[in-house]
Structures are given as C-alpha cells and as structure tokens.
C-alpha positions as CSV (number, residue, x, y, z in Angstrom):
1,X,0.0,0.0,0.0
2,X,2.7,2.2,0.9
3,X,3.6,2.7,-3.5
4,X,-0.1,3.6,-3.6
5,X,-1.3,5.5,-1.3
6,X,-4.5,6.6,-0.8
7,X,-5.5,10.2,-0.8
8,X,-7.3,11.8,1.8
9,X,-7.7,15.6,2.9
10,X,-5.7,17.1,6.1
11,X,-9.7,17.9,7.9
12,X,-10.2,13.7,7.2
13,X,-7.0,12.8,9.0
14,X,-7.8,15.5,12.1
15,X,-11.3,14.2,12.1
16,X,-10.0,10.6,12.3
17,X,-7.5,11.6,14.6
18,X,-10.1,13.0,17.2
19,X,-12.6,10.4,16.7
20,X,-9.8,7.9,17.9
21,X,-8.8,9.9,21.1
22,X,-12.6,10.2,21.6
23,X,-12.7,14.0,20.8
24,X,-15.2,16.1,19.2
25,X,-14.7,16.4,16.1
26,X,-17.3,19.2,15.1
27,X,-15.0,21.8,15.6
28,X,-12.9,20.9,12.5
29,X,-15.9,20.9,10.6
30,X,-17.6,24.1,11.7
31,X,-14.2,25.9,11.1
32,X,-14.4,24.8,7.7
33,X,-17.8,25.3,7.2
34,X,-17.3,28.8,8.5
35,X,-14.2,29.6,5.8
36,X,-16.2,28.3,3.0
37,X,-18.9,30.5,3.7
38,X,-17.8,33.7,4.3
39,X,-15.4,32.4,1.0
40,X,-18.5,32.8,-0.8
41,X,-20.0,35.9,0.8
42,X,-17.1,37.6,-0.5
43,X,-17.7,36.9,-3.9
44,X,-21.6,37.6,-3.8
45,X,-20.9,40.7,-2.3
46,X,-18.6,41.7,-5.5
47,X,-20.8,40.3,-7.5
48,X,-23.4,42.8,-6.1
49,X,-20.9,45.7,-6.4
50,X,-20.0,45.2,-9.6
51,X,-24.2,45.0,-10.7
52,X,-24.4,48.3,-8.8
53,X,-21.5,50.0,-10.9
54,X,-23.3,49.1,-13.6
55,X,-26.4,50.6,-12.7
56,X,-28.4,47.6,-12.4
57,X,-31.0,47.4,-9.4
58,X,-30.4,44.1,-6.8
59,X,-34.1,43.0,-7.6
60,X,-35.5,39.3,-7.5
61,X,-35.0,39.8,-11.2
62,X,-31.7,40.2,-11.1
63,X,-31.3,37.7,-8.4
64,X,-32.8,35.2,-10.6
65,X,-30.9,35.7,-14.1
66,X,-27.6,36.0,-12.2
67,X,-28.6,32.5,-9.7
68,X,-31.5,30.9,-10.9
69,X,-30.2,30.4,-14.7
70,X,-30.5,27.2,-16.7
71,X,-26.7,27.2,-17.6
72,X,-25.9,26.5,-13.6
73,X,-25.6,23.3,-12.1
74,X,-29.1,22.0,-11.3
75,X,-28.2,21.2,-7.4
76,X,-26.5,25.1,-7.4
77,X,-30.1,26.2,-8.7
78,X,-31.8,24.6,-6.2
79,X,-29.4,25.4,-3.6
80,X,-30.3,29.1,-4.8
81,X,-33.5,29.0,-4.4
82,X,-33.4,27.7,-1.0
83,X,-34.1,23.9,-1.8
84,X,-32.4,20.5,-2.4
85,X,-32.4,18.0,-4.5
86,X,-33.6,15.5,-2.4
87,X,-37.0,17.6,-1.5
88,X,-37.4,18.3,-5.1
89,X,-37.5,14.6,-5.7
90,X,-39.6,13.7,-2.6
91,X,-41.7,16.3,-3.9
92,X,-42.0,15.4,-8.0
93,X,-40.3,11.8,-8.1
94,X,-37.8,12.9,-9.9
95,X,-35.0,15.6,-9.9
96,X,-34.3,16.5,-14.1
97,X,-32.6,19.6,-14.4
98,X,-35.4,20.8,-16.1
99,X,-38.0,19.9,-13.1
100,X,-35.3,21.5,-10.7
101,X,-35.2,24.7,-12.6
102,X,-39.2,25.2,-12.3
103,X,-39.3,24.1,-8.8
104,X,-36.6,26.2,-8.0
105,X,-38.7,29.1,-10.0
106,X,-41.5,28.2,-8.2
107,X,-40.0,28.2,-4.7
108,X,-38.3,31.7,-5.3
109,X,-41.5,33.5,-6.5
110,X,-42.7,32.8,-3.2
111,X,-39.8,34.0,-1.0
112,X,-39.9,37.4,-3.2
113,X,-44.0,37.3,-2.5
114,X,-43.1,37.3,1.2
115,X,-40.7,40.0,1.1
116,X,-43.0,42.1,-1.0
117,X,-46.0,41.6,2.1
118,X,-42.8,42.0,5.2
119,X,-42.2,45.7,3.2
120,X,-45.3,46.8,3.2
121,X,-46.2,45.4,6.3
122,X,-43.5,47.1,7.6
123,X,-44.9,50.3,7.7
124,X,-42.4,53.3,8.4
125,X,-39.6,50.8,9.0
126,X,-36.5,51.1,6.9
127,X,-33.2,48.5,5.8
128,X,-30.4,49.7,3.7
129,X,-27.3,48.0,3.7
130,X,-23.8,49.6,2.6
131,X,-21.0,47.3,0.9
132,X,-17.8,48.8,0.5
133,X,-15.2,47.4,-1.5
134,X,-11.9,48.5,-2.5
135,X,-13.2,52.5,-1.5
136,X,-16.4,52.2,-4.1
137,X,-19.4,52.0,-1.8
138,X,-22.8,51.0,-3.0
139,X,-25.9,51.1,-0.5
140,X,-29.0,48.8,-1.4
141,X,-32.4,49.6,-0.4
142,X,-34.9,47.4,1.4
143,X,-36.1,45.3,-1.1
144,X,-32.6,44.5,-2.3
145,X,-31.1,44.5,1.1
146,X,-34.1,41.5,2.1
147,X,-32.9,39.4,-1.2
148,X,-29.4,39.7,0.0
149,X,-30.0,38.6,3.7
150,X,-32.0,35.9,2.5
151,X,-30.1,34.4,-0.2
152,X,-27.0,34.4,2.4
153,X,-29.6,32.7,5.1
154,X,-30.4,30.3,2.2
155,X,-26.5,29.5,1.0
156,X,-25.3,29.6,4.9
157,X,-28.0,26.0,5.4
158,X,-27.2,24.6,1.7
159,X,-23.2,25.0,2.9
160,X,-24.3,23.7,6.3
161,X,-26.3,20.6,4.9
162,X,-23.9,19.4,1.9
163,X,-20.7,20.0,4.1
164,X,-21.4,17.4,6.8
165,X,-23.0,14.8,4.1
166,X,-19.8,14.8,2.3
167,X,-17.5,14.4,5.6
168,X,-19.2,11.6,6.4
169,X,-18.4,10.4,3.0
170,X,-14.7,11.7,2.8
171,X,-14.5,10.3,6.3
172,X,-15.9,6.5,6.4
173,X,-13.6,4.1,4.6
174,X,-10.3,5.8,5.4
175,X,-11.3,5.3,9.1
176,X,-11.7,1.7,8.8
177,X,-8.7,0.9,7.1
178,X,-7.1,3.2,10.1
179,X,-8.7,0.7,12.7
180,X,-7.5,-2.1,10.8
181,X,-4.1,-0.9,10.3
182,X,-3.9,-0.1,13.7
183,X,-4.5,-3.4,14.9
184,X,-2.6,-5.0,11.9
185,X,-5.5,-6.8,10.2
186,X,-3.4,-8.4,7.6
187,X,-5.3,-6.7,3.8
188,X,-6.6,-10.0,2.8
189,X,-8.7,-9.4,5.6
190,X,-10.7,-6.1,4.8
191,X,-12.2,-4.5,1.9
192,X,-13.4,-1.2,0.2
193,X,-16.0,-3.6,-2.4
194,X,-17.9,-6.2,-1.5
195,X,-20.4,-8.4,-3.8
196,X,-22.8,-6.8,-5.8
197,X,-25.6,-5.9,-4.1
198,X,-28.7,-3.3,-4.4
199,X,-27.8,-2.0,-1.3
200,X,-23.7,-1.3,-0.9
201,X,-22.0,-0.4,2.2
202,X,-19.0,1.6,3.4
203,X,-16.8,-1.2,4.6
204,X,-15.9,-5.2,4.6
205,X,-14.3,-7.2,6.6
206,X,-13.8,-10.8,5.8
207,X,-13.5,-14.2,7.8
208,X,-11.6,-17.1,7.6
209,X,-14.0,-18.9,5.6
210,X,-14.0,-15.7,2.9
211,X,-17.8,-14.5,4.0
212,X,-17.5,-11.0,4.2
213,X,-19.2,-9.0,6.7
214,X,-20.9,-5.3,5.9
215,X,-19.7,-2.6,8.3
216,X,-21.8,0.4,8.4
217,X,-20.1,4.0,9.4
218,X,-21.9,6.9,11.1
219,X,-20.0,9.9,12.1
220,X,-23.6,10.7,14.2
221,X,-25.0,12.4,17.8
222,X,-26.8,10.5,20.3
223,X,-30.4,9.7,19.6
224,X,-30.4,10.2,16.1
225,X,-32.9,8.0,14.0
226,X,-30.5,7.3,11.3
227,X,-28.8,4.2,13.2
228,X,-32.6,2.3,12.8
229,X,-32.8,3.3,9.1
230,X,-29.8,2.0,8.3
231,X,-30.1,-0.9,10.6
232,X,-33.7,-2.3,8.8
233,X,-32.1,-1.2,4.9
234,X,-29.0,-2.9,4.9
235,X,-27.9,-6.3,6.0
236,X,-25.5,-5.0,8.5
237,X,-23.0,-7.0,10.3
238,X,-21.1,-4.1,12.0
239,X,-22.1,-0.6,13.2
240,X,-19.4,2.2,14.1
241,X,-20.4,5.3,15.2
242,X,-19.3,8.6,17.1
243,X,-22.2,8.3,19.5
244,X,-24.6,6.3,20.2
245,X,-27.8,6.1,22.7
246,X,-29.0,3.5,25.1
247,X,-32.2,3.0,22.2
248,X,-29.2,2.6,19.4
249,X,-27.4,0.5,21.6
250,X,-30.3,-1.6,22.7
251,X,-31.5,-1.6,18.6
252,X,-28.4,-3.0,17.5
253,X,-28.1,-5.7,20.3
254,X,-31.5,-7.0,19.7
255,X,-30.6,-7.2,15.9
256,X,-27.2,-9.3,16.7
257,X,-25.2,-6.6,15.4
258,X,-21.6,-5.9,16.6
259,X,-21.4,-2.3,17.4
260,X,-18.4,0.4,18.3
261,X,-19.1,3.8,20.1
262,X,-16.0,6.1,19.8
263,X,-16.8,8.6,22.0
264,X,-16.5,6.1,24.6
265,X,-13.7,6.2,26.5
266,X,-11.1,4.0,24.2
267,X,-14.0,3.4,22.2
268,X,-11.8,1.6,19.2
269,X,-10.3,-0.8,21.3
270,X,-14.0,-2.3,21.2
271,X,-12.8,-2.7,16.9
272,X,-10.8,-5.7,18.8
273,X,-13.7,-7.4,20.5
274,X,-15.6,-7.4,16.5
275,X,-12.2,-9.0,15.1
276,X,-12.4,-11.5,18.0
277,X,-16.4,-12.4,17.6
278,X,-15.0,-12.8,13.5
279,X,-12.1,-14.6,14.4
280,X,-10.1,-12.0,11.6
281,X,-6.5,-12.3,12.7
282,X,-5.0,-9.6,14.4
283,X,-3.2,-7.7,16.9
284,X,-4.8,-7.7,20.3
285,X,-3.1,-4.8,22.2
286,X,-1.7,-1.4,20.7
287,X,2.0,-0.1,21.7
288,X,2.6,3.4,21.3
289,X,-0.7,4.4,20.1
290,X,-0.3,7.8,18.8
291,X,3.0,7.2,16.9
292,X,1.5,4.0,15.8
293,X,-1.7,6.2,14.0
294,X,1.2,8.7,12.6
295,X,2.9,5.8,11.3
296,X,-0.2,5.0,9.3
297,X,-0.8,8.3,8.2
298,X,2.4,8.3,6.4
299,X,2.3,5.2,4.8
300,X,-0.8,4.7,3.7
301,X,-2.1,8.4,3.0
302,X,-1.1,11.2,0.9
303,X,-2.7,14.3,3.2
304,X,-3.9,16.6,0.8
305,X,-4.9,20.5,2.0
C-alpha cells in the first residue's frame, strides 16, 4: 500500500485523529464550514458591487438571471432557491434539471412574494445595507437589502447541509482501514468492495471462511434516528459510530449486530472485541498508540490540503 497510497484531505485525518482519542470532532468541521462560507460571501458581495457599478438594481429579477439560470448546475439552482435535490424529488419523483429549474422558479416566487408583504407590512420601517469594496461604496435599499440577507440565510444552510453529508463520506472508509491498520489486520482481511448488491455499504471485513461481513459507518450524535434506518435497509454485520444512545445501543443488540461507540472512553479498542467475535486475525493490544496512527498516516495516505 505504501507505492499507492490513498489520498485523503488534512480535515479527514484531524477528524480521524479526534474520533480515535474520543474527541469532538465538530470543531474541524464548523471551522471549515465557517471559511467556505464567508469564502462565498465575498464573492456575492462583489458580484453585487459590480451589478451596482453598472447601474443595475439588486431586484428578484436580477437575483434570478444572475442564480437561478438554466446554464448553472441544477443542485447550485436549487441550492439558490433555497431547496435540495432530495426535496425536489420527494416532492415530484424525480430531480431533471429541467424539473429543478421550475421548482426552484416556483420556490423563489414565493420567497420574493413574502418580502413584498414583510415591506409593506412594515410600515415606516427602513433596511439599507452599505457594501464597501476597495473604496467604491454602494448602498442597497430594502427590497434588495431582504434578497441579500436571505439568499446568504439560504447558502449559509445549503453550505451547512452538503458539508457534513460529504464528511461523512470523505471520512468512512479511510477510518476503517485506520482501525485495521492499527491493529494489523493483515489486507486479505478487509475490503473497500464487496459483492454486488442493491444496497452497498461503506466497509468489509472478511473471515476465515472468505464471508465478508458489511460494516456500516456513522459519524452521528446521540439519539439520532438514522442508526434504525440504516439498521432495517442494509444487511449490517457491523455498526461504528461517534455516538450512540442507550435505544441505538439496545436496537443493535437486539438485531445481533456488533457495534463500536468512539466517544467512549477508548471506544476503538472495542474494533478488537468485532475482530475477535470474527475470528479476523490480528493484533490484540496497541504499543505506542499515537505514533503508531502517525505511522499509518504516512504510509498509507497522501494528506492533501
């Protein structure tokens, strides 16, 4: 593995690093969350500048051709408009581009028709708001000022709800094959693919007769409802998660399914109790813990920015 490594990003291998040690690892996220955001509230904001230096009015028109376009990405449009794709699809059964875009259309007429009924019911009150940028200053009025604070409002939760969805992602499989590094689970042992199924999982680890058993990975808080979905959708073997409940707990033991909490206190050491109950070959105790997990790092990851 070490002549091809895999690539993860430097927030995975912190994330990792703090589920291990039984830390929260929100922080890293939020702090990321938080650049990416105000990344993008940089660039609306000369985006609105430059529309105002060129004497065009920050109206739901403008919001829409500039946004809400047919040439953009059909999640950006919907993440625009203040929606997702998944509700479109809930919503119409399906998620086209082209039903996106009138959904989308549809969604933001609304917003603009509650701004409209906010201003005049409103009565004397007033909302300008003043961007300066690079000494030009242009001040919008409280229509456009009302598009502005709510498209930010809208971006802020589409940032919110796509970043965590893809750390779970980013983070799942390079935490197994931490875990079985760390207790030397020889590679014959574990795997990234399984057998074809209509339902695929994150992880695999496999037995001395070959049968392959389907881990499941949750980077999720106490008492969320997730851990039962998964549970009754997938054939799952093996649950790991960064928190779990006494109703998760008690869901999973009733279902015969292995389980590891890493908040607990040396909550991966319990990933030695699942290779036991297996009978996968491995290493029972971990020396030198935290040079151990750098030593993995470095040989098996290429840490990206």
């Amino acid at each position: 593995m070490t002549e091809n490594k895999l690539s993860i990003t430097e927030q995975t291998r912190n994330i990792i690093v703090k589920l291990l040690n039984n830390e929260n690892y929100r922080p890293v996220v939020q702090t990321s969350l938080d650049a990416e955001f105000l990344e993008y509230v940089i660039k609306f904001f000369k985006k609105i500048v430059n529309a105002k230096l060129g004497n065009e009015n920050i109206t739901s028109e403008w919001y829409k051709q500039e946004f809400l376009n047919e040439n953009l990405d059909k999640k950006e449009i919907a993440y625009n408009a203040g929606l997702n794709l998944k509700t479109i699809t809930n919503t119409y059964n399906s998620a086209t581009k082209e039903i996106v875009l009138s959904a989308s259309l549809e969604h933001y007429a609304e917003i603009c028709n509650t701004i409209d009924r906010l201003i005049e019911d409103g009565g004397d009150i007033n909302i300008s708001l003043t961007i300066k940028f690079k000494g030009i200053s242009v001040e919008l009025d409280i229509n456009e000022s009302l598009i502005v604070v709510n498209s930010l409002a809208v971006r802020r939760a589409a940032f919110r709800g796509g970043t965590w969805s893809q750390v779970g992602k980013n983070v799942e499989k390079p935490l197994m094959i931490v875990l079985c590094e760390l207790f030397s689970v020889p590679k014959e042992y574990y795997s990234l693919i399984g057998p074809k199924s209509l339902r695929e999982v994150d992880f695999y680890l496999i037995d001395n007769n070959k049968h392959e058993h389907r881990c499941e990975i949750k980077l999720m808080g106490k008492g969320n409802p997730e851990s039962a979905d998964v549970i009754h959708a997938r054939n799952t073997d093996i649950f790991v998660a960064d928190a779990l409940s006494t109703i998760n707990k008690k869901q999973l033991d009733e279902k015969g399914i292995q389980w590891i909490e890493l908040r607990e206190s040396g909550g991966y050491k319990k990933f030695a109790e699942v290779l036991n109950y297996y009978k996968i070959p491995h290493e029972k105790n971990i020396i030198d813990f935290n040079e151990k997990l750098e030593k993995i790092f470095n040989e098996v990851f290429i840490i990206k920015k």
